[in-house]
N, C-alpha and C positions, 0 to 999 in steps of 0.2 A: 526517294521514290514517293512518299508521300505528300511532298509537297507537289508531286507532277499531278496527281489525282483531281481529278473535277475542276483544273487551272486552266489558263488562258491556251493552251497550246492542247488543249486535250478537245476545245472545240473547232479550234483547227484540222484535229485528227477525225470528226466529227464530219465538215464541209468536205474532206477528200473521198472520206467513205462513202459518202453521199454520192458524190459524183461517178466514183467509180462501182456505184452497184449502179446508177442510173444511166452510165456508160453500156455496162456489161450485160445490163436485163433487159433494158429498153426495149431492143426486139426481138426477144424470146416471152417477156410478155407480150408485144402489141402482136403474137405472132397469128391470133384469128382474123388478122386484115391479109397478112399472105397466107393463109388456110383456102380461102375460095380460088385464090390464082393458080397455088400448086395444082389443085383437083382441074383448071380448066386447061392448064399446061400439060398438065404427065398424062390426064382421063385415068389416074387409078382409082380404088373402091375409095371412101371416106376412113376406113380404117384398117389401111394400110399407109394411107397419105397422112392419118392422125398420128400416127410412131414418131412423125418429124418432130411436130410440135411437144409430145411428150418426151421423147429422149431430152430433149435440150433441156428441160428442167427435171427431167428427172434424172438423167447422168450428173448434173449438178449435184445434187444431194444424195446420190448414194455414194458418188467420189467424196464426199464427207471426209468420212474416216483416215483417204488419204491425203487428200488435202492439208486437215487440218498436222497430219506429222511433218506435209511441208513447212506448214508455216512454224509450226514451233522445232523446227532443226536449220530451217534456213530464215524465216524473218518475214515480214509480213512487207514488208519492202520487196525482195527478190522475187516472192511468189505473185504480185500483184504488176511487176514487170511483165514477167512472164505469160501473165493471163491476157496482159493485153495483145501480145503477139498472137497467143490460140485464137481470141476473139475474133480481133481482124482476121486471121487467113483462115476462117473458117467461114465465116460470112461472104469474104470474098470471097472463097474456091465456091461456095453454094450458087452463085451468079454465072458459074459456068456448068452446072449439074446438067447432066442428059435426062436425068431416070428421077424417080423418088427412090431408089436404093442408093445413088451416092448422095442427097441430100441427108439421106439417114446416116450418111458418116460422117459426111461435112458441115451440116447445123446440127445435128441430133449429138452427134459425141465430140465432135473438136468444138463446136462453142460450147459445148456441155459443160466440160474439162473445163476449159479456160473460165466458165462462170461459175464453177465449184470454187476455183482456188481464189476468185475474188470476194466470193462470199465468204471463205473461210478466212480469210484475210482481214477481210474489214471488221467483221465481227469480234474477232482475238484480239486485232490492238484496240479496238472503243473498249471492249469490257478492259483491259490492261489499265488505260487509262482511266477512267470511272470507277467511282466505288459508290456514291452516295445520291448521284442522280445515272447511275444506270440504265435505267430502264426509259428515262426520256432519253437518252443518245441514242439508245438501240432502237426505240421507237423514230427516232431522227434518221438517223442511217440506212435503216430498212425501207423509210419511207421514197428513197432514193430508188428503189425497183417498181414503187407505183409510179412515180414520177416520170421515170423512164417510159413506161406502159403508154401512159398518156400522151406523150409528146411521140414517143416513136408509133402511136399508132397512127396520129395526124397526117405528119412527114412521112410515114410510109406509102401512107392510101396517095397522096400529094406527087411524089415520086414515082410512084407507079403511073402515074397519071402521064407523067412526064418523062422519065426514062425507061417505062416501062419495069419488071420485074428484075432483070439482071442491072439495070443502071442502079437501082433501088437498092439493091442488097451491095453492090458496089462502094456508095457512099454509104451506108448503115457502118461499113466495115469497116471506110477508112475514118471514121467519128470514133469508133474505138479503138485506135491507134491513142487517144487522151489517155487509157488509163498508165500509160507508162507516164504521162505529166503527175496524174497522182499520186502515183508510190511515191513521189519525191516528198513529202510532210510527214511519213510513215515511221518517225523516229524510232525505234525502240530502247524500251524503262531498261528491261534488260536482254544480254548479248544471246543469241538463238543458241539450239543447243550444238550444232553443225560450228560455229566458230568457240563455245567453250570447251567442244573437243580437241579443237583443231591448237588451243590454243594452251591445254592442260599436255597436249603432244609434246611441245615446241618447249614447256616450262622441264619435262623431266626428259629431255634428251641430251645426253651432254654432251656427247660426239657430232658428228659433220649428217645428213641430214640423212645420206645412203653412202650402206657399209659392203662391202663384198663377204659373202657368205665364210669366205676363211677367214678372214676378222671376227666372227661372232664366235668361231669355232674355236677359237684360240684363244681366248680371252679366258679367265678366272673365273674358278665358281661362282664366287665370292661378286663378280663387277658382273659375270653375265644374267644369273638369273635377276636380276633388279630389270633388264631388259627384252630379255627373254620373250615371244609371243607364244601363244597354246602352238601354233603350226612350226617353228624353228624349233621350238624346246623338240617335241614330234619329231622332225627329222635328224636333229642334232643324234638324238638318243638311237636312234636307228641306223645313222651312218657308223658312227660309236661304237656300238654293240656291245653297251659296258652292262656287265654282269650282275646280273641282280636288276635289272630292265623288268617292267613290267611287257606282258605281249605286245606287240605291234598293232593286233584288234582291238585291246585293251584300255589301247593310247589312244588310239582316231575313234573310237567311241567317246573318250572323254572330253577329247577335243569338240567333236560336233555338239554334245548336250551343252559343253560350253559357249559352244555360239550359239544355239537356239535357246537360251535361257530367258534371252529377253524378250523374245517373241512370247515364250513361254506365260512370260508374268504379264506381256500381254494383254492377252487372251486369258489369263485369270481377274485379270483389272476388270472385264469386260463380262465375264462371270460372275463380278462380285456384282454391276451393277442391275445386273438381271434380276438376282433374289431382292431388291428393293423393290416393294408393291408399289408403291406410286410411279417408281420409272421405269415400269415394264406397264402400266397402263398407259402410262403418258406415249410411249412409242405403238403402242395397238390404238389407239386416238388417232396418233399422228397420221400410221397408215393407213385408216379410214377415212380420215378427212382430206389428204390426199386423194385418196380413189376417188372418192365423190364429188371432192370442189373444185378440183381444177379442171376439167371437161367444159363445164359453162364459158372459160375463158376463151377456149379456143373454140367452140361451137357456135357460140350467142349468135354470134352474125350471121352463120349458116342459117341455124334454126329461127329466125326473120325471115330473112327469103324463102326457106323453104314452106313457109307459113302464107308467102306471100303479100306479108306488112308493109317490105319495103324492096325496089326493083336492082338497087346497088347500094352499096354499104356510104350509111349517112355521113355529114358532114363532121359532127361527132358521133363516132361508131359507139356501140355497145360496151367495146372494149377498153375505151376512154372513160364510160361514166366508171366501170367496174375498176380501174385504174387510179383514179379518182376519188372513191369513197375507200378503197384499200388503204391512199396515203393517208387520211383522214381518221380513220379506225385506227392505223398504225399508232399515229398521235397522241387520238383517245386513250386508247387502251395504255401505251407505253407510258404514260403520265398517270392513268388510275392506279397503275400496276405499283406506284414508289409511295400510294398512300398506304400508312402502315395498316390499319384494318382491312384493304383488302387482298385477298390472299389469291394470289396468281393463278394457281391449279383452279379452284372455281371459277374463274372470273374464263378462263381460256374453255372450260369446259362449256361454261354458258354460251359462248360464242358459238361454240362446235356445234350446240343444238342449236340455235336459231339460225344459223347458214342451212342444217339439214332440212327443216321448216321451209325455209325460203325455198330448197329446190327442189322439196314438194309440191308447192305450189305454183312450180314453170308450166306443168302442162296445161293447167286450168286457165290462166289469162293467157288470151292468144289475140291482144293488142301490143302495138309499139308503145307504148304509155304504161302499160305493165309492166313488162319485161324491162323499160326501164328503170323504175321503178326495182323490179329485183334485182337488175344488172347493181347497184347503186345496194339496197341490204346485201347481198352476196360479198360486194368489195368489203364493205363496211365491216361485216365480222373477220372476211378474212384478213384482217388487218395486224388478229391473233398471231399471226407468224412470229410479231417483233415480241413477242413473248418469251418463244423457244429457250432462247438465248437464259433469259435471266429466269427465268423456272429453272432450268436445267441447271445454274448457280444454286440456287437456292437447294436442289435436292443433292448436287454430287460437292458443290463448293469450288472455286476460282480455281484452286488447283488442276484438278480434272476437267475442267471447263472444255479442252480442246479435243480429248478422246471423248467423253459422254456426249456431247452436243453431234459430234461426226456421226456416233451410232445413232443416234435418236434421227438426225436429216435423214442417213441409211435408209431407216424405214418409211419416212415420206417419200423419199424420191423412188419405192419402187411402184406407191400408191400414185404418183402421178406418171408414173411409166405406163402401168399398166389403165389407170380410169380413158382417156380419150380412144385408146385402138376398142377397149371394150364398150364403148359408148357409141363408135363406131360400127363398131358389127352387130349392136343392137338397129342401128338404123339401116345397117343392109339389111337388116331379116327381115325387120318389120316393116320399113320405108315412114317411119314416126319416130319424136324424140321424145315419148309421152313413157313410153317403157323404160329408155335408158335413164330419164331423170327420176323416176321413183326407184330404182335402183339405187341412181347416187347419191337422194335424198335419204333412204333408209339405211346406208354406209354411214354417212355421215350423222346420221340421229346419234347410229348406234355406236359411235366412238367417243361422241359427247355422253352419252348415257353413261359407257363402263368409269371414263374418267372420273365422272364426276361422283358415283359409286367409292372407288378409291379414294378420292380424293376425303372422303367424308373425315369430322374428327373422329368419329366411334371408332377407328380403327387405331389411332395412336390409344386411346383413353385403353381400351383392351387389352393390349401390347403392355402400357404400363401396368395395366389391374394384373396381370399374369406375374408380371417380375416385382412384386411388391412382396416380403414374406405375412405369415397370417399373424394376426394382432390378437388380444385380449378380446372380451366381448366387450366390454367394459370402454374400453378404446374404441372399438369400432362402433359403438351407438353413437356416443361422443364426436365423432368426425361426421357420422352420415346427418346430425344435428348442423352441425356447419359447414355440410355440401348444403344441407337443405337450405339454410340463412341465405349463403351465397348467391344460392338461384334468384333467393325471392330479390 
């Protein structure tokens, strides 16, 4: 397995990942060029029509946590199959929608679904495969959903032009029928846990594969309890009625705690990563920055027009530069992030406040030369995504990588569910997007500020000064002499 690490076939797993987040997000990012068409199709409010845009990435990321038990019981192959089937027939059923209520079930949660379990997909096998340039592959892979943004917002606007909005969503969907091409490179280092069950079954069976219930019944103490399941043992003892039984309530009580035991451990796993301070700020970050930065994507091109910049959405939209400087920050950042002095947790919180910055600053320039301009800082920090991944190694370690990482998306994805409908309803109240962005700007400061609070060394150094026992005085002049050396 070590030799498969950071080798020729691990940036093959790299090029597929690529394709299939650029497959699957492409037009769930480019989706503020079909933002202005739903509003001129359906005539509903802007935020009720903004749900669309936000379910789709944001059911992505709160399906997280289930996603990711797909992919490590069944394979990052099977699940990445399968998402290509949601994608397409979710995009295509959207091209016959009547209403924005089925568009909300048919792009907002079936391609939602389907681009959750390709994100949890892609992500599992690059880190499986990486150990020592990590953070450039997931900077590479991730860069595959700006990439998508870009091009599918071109081709969208293009298509629309030309088949209109249902020809558009039409071909959108049959382009990602590809990601079933890509799960094929999806090798896995090792067997999912769905066939080491299946296959630890099959090793202690010694019998024919189904027995009839008076064969087990009959059999010897001795040959049947090695077989035995908690529900057979359960009935055996009860059909039985042999003496000295514990009660019948006694039994299917023990029975149930035994099958909820591992829900149980769970949901203490999930427990345990709570009382870590850094990764309970890290997810109060995440779902601020959530709230606040993902509205820009979907709005920009409204708020031009409605500003009156521009009479139809440009040649290159808004949503193309923002698309564009994302992959580009992804780069950045995923390549700063493998230098050893710099430390991730700072380096992502920095970002988080200067994206909040940035969209403080929308309401003030009310030029197309500005706003692109921020369109372009905006992508550029938010590029911090391809971080998640490998911070989230570094606090819980590779092992847990699949359940910690699902909770931490959890909480972005309910920050980008709920920022666009509420950015939205700030613009019915007020009929300006001057309120809703110092809202999302002050979101967003404020999730960069805690982190980066947490993230400080004072608080390891503490941690250790408390679990140290007390020394001599004699001792302790003696060291704080050569804290003091050290500094100088």
């Amino acid at each position: 397995m070590a030799a498969s690490l950071d080798g020729g076939w691990s940036w093959v797993i790299v090029l597929a990942s690529f394709m299939a987040q650029l497959l699957a997000f492409g037009s769930p990012q480019a989706v503020g060029v079909l933002y202005p068409e739903w509003l001129n199709a359906f005539h509903e409010g802007k935020g009720m029509t903004a749900w669309v845009g936000s379910l789709v990435s944001g059911v992505a990321l709160i399906a997280s946590p289930l996603c990711s038990a797909c992919v490590d019981n069944f394979g990052a192959r099977p699940v990445t199959i399968f998402s290509g089937v949601m994608v397409a027939g979710g995009l295509m059923l959207s091209a016959f929608a009547p209403n924005v209520s089925f568009l909300i079930f048919s792009y907002g949660i079936v391609v939602g679904i389907g681009c959750g379990l390709v994100y949890a997909a892609t992500l599992t096998i690059t880190c499986q495969y990486f150990d020592k340039r990590r953070g450039l592959a997931l900077g590479i892979v991730t860069t595959g959903t700006s990439a998508g943004g870009f091009l599918y917002a071109t081709a969208q606007n293009e298509l629309i032009e030309l088949l209109g909005l249902d020809g558009c969503l039409l071909i959108v969907g049959a382009l990602a029928l590809n990601l079933m091409a890509c799960a094929g490179p999806m090798r896995p280092l090792n067997l999912p846990g769905y066939y080491l069950k299946q296959k630890a079954a099959l090793e202690h069976k010694d019998g024919p594969l189904y027995e009839k219930p008076i064969v087990i019944i009959e059999t010897s103490a001795a040959d049947s309890s090695a077989h035995k399941s908690p529900v057979k043992e359960l009935l055996i003892s009860m059909e039985t009625g042999e003496p000295g039984a514990e009660p019948v309530c006694t039994q299917v009580v023990r029975v149930i705690k035994r099958r909820l035991r591992p829900h149980a451990d769970y949901l203490h796993t999930m427990a345990e990563y709570f009382q870590d301070r850094t990764f309970t700020a890290f997810c109060i970050s995440i779902f601020l920055f959530s709230l606040g930065a993902f509205p820009p994507v979907l709005f920009m091109e409204d708020v031009a027009q409605s500003e009156g910049l521009i009479e139809h959405v440009a040649i290159i939209p808004l949503v193309s530069i923002v698309a564009v400087a994302t992959g580009m920050g992804k780069l950045v950042l995923g390549a700063l992030v493998d230098v050893r002095w710099v430390s991730g947790l700072l380096l992502y919180a920095l970002t988080v406040i200067c994206s909040g910055v940035a969209l403080l600053l929308v309401p003030g320039w009310k030029s197309y030369v500005g706003l692109q301009v921020l369109s372009a800082a905006l992508g550029f920090f938010s590029g911090n995504w391809s971080l998640t991944s490998y911070i989230t190694t570094r606090i819980v370690g590779i092992e847990r990588l699949g359940q910690a990482h699902g909770v931490l998306m959890c909480f972005g994805g309910f920050g980008i569910m709920l920022g666009p409908p509420v950015v939205g309803w700030f613009f019915d109240w007020t009929q300006s997007y001057d309120l809703a962005f110092y809202f999302s700007g002050s979101c967003v400061v404020l999730g960069g500020v805690i982190l980066f609070l947490a993230a400080l060394p004072c608080w390891d150094q503490r941690e250790k000064a408390s679990n140290v026992p007390a020394v001599d005085p004699d001792k302790q002049s003696l060291s704080d002499c050569d804290k003091v050396a050290s500094v100088a």
